[in-house]
C-alpha positions as CSV (number, residue, x, y, z in Angstrom):
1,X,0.0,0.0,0.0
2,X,1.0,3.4,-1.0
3,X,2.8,5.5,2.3
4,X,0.6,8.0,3.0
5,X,3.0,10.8,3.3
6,X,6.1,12.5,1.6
7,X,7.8,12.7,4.8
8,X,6.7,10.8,8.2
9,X,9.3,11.2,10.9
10,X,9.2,10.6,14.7
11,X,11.5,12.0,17.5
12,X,14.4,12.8,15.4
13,X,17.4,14.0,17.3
14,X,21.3,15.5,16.6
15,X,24.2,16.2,18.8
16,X,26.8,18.3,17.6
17,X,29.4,17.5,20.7
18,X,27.3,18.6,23.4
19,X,24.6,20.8,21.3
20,X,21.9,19.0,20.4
21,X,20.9,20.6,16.5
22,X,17.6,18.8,16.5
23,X,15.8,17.4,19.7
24,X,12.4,15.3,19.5
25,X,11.7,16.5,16.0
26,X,8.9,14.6,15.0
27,X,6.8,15.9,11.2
28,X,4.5,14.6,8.5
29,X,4.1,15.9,5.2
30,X,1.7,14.7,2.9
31,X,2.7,14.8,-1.1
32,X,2.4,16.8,-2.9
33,X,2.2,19.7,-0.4
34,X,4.4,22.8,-0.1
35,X,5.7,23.3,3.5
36,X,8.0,26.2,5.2
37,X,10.5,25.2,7.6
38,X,11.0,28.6,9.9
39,X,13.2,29.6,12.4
40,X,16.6,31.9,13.7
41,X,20.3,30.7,12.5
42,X,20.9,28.1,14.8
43,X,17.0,26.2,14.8
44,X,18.1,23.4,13.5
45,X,16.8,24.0,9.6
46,X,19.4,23.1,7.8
47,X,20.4,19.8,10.0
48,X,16.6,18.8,9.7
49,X,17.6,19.2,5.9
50,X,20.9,17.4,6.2
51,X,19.3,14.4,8.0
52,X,15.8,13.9,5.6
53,X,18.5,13.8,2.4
54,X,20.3,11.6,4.1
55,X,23.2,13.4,4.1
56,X,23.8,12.7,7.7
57,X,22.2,10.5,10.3
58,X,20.2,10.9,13.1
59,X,21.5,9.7,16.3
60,X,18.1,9.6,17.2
61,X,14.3,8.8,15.9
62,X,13.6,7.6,12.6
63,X,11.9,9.0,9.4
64,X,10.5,7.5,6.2
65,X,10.4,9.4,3.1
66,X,8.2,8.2,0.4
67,X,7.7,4.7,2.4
68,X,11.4,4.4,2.2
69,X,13.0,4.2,5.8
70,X,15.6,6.8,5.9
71,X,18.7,4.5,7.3
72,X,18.2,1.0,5.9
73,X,17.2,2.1,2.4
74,X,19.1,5.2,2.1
75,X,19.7,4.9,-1.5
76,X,16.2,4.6,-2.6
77,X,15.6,7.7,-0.6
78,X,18.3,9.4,-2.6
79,X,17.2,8.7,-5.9
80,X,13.9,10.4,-5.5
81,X,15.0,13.2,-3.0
82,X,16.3,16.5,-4.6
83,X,18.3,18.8,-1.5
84,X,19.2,22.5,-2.7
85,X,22.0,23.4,0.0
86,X,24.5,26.0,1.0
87,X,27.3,24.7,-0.7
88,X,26.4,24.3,-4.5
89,X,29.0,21.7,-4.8
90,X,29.6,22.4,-9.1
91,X,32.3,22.0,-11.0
92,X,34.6,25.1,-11.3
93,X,36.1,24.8,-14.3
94,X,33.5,23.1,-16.3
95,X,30.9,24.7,-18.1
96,X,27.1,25.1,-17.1
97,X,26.0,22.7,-19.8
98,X,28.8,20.6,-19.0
99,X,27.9,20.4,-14.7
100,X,24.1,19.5,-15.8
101,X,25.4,17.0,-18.4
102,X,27.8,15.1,-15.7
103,X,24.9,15.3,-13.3
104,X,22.8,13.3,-15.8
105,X,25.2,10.9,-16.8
106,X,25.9,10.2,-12.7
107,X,22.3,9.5,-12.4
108,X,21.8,7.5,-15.8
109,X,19.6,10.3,-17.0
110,X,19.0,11.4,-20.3
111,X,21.3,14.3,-21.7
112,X,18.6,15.8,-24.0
113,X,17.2,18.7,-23.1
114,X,19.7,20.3,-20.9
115,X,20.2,24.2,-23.0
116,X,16.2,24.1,-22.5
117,X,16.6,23.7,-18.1
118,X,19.8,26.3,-18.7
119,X,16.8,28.5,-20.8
120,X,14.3,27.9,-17.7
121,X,16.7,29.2,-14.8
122,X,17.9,32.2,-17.4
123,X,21.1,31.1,-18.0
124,X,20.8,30.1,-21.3
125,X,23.2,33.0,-22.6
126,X,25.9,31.6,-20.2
127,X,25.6,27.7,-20.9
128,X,29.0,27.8,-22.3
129,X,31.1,30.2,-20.0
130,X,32.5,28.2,-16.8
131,X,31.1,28.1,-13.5
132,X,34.1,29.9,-12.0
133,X,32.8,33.0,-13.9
134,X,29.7,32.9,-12.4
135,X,28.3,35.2,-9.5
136,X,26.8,33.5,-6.3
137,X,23.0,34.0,-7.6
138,X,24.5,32.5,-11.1
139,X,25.7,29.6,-9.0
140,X,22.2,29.2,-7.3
141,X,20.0,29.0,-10.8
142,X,22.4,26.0,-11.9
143,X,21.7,24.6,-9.0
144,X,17.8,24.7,-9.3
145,X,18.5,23.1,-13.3
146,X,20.2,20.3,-11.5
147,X,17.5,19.9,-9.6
148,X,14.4,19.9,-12.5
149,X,17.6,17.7,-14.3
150,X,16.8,14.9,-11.1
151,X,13.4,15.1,-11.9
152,X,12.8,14.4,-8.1
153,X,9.7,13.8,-5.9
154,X,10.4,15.5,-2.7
155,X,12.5,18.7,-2.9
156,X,14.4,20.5,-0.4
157,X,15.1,24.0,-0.3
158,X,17.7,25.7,2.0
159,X,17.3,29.1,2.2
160,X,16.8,29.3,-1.5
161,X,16.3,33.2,-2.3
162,X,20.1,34.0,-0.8
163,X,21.9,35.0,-2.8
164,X,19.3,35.9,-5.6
165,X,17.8,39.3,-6.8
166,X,14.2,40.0,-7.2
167,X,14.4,38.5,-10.7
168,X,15.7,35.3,-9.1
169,X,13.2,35.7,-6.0
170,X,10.2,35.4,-8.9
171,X,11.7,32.4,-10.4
172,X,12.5,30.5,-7.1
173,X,8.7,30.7,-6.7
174,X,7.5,29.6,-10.0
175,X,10.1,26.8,-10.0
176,X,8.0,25.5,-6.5
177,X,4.6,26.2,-7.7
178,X,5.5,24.2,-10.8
179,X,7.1,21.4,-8.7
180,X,3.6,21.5,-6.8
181,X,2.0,21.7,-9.9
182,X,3.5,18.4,-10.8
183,X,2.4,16.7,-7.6
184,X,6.4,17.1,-5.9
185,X,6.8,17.9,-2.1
186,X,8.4,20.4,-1.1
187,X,9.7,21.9,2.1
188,X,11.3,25.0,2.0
189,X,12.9,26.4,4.8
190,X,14.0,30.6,4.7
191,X,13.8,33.9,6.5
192,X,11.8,35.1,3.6
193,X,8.7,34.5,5.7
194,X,6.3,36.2,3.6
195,X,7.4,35.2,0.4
196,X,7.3,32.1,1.8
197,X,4.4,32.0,3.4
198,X,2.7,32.8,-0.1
199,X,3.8,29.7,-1.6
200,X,3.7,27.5,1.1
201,X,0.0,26.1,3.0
202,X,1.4,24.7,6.1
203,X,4.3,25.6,8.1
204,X,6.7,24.8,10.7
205,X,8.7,26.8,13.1
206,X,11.7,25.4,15.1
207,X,13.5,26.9,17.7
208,X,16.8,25.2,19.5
209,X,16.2,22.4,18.1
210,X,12.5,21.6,19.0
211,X,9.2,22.5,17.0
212,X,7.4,25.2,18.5
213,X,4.3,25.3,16.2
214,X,2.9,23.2,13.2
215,X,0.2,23.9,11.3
216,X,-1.4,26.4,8.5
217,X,1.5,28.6,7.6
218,X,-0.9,31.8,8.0
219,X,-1.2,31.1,11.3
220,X,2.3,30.1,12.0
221,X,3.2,33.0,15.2
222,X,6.8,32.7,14.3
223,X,6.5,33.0,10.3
């Protein structure tokens, strides 16, 4: 039987040393449902982020995304899990078209079709100039075409309008109502509150580590 949500996870927890990141954190998202992850530097956003990608491990809790426990079948996780992070983690010296096209091949996807996703994000002018040319909002729009590339089915955003001007604020938000659109999650956590609580219907707001409210992102007290 189908999971009924996205993202289903109980009493996660992270220690950092002595600092727990995340204590207790326990969430359900249902697909196909945009959802804003609030909170101050520090909350515990972007280790929430970290854990559900399965870039890290909880030392605590467990979580399922899509049906797929997040530990034992990490890699079927992966495969349909798209995580827009901090680091952008390209390839300096290679080309725009050339970072999407080794991204592809990684994932066995087809190469077609990649000037169209450099078209989408508005770089198609630059598809040939390397990424070490780029500017830091530049550098953010490739990484939103890798993620259309992945074609994924639960998308995590990480502060995603850093970095960007208003042009690139307008195209974060129809890249997410299009990934709605298309029946993807997607949980976007940022300090834009009211952008984001324009393109978001439910919220959540953590604060040292714990949640603090859950629930329509209008009347989130924090957002």
């Amino acid at each position: 039987m189908q999971d009924t949500f996205a993202v289903d996870a109980q009493n996660l927890a992270r220690r950092y040393g002595r600092r727990w990141a995340l204590a207790d954190v326990s969430l359900q998202v249902s697909q196909g449902s945009v959802v804003m992850v609030a909170g101050r530097n520090g909350s515990g956003k972007s280790t929430l982020f970290r854990i559900l990608s399965t870039a890290i491990r909880p030392d605590h809790g467990s979580a399922r995304i899509l049906g797929f426990d997040l530990v034992r079948e990490r890699y079927d996780v992966r495969r349909d899990v798209a995580l827009l992070s901090h680091y952008s983690y390209l390839y300096e010296t290679l080309t725009a078209e050339e970072n999407l096209r080794v991204a592809a091949e990684h994932r066995g996807l087809s190469t077609s079709g990649l000037r169209q996703l450099l078209e989408r994000v508005r770089l198609g002018q630059r598809s040939n100039d390397p990424v070490n040319t780029f500017s830091a909002g530049m550098r953010k729009r490739l990484s939103f075409a890798r993620i259309l590339l992945q074609q994924p089915r639960v998308v995590l955003l990480d502060e995603p309008y850093g970095q960007l001007d208003p042009e690139g604020f307008a195209l974060v938000d129809e890249v997410v109502n299009e990934l709605k659109s298309n029946g993807v999650t997607v949980l976007v956590a940022t300090h834009q509150l009211e952008r984001g609580g324009r393109i978001a219907t439910d919220a959540i707001a953590l604060e040292q580590g714990r949640v603090i409210f859950r629930g329509p992102a209008k009347e989130c007290p924090s957002c």
